[in-house]
Residue frames relative to the residue before (quaternion, step in Angstrom):
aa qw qx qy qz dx dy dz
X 1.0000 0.0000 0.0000 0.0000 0.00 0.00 0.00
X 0.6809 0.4613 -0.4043 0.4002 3.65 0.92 -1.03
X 0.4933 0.6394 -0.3544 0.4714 4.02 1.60 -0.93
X 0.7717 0.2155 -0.3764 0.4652 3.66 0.41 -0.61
X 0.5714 0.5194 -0.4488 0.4498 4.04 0.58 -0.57
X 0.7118 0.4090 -0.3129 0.4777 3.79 0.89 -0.26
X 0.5975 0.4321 -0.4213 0.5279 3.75 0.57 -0.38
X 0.8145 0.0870 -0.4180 0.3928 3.49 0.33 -0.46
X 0.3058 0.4606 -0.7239 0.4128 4.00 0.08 1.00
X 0.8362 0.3110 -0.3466 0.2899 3.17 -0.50 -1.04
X 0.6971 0.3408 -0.3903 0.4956 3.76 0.74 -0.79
X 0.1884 0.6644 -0.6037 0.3983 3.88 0.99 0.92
X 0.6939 0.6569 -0.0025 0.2950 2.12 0.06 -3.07
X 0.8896 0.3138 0.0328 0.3302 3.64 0.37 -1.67
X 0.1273 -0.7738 0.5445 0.2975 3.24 2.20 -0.92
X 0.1246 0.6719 -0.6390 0.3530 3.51 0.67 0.96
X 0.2644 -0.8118 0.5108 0.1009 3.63 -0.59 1.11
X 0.5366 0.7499 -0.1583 0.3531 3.03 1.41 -0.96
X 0.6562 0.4872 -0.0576 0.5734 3.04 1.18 -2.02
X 0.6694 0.4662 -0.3264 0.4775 3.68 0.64 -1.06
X 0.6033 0.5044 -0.4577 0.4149 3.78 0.58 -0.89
X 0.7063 0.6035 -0.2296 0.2902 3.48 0.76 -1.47
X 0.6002 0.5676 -0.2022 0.5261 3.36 1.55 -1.18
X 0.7870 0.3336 -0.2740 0.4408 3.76 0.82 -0.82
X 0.4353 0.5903 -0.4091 0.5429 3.42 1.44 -0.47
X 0.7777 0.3595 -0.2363 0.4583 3.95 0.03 -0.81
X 0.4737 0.6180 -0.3769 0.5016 3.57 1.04 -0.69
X 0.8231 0.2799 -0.2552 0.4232 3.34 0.47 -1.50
X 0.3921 0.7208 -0.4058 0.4026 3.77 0.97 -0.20
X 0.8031 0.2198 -0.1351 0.5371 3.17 0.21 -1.37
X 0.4963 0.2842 -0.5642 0.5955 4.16 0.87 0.68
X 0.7204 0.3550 -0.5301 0.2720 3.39 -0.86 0.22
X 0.4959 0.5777 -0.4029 0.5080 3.73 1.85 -1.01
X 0.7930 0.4081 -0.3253 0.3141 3.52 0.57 -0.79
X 0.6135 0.5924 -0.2006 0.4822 3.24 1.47 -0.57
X 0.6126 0.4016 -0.2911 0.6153 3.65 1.43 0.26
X 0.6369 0.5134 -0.3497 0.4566 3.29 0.95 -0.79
X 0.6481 0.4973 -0.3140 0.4838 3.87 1.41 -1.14
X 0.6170 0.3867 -0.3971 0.5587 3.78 1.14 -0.91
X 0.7125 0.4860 -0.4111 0.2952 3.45 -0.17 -0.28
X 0.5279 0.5006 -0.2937 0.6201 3.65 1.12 -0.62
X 0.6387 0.4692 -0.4026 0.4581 3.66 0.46 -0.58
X 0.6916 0.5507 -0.2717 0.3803 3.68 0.94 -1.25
X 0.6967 0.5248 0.0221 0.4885 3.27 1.41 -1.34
X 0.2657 0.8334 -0.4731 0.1052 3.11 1.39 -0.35
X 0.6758 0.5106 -0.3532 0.3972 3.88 0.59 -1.68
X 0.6375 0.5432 -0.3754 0.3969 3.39 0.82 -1.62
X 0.6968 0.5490 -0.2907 0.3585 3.30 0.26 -1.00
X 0.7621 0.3014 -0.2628 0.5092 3.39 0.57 -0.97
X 0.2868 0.6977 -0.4726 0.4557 3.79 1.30 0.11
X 0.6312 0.6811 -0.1434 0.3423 3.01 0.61 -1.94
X 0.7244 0.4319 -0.0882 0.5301 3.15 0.10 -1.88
X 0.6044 0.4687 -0.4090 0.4978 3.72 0.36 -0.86
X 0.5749 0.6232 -0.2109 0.4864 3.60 0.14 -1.46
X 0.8515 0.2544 -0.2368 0.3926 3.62 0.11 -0.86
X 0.6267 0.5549 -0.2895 0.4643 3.28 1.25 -1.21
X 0.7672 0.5057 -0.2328 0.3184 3.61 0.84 -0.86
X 0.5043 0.5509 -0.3142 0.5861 3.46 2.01 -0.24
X 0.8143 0.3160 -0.3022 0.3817 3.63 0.76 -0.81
X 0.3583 0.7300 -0.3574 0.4594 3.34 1.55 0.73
X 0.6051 0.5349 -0.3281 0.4900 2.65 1.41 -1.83
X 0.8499 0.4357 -0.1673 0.2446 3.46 0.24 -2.00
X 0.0631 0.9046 -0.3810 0.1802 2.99 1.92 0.15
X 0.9072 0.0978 -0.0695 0.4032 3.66 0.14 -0.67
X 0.4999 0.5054 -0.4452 0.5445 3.60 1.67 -0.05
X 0.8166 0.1533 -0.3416 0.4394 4.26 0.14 -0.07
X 0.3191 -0.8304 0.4082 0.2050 3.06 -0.54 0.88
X 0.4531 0.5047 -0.4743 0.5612 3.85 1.29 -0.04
X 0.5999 0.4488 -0.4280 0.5055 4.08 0.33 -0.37
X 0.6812 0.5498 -0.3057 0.3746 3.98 0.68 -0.77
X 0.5705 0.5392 -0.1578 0.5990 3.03 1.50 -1.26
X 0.6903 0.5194 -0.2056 0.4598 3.76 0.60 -0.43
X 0.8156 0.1880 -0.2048 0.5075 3.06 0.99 -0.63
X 0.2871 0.7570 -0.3820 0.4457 3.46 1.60 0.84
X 0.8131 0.3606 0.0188 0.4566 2.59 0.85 -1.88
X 0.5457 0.4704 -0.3515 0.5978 3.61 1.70 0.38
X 0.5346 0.4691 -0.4051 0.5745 3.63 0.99 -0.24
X 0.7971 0.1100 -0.3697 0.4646 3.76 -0.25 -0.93
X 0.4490 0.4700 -0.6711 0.3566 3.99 -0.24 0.10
């Protein structure tokens, strides 16, 4: 992330075509990754929240046999 926020300062900074092509060419990569990832959660929604059920309800379960998982969810409750 810091490589692409720098190439496109500097090929700002530098009119460095090169750098600037790279920066918008990745820029747009990672909007469309997000923009499938947001339609796709939308499509999936149940699965997903299946999911989420499923997890939350095992680390409940395991809640007191690991103790770095106890600590974890301590420390997500008081924040």
């Amino acid at each position: 992330m810091f490589i692409l926020g720098f190439a496109g300062c500097i090929g700002a900074l530098r009119e460095n075509t090169f750098l600037l092509k790279f920066f918008s060419v990745f820029l747009g990569i990672i909007f469309f990754l997000e923009l499938t990832a947001g339609v796709l959660a939308f499509v999936f929604k149940d699965w997903i929240k299946d999911q989420l059920y499923f997890f939350i309800n095992n680390n409940i379960r395991a809640y007191r046999d690991d103790i770095d998982l106890q600590n974890l969810i301590d420390f997500t409750q008081e924040y």
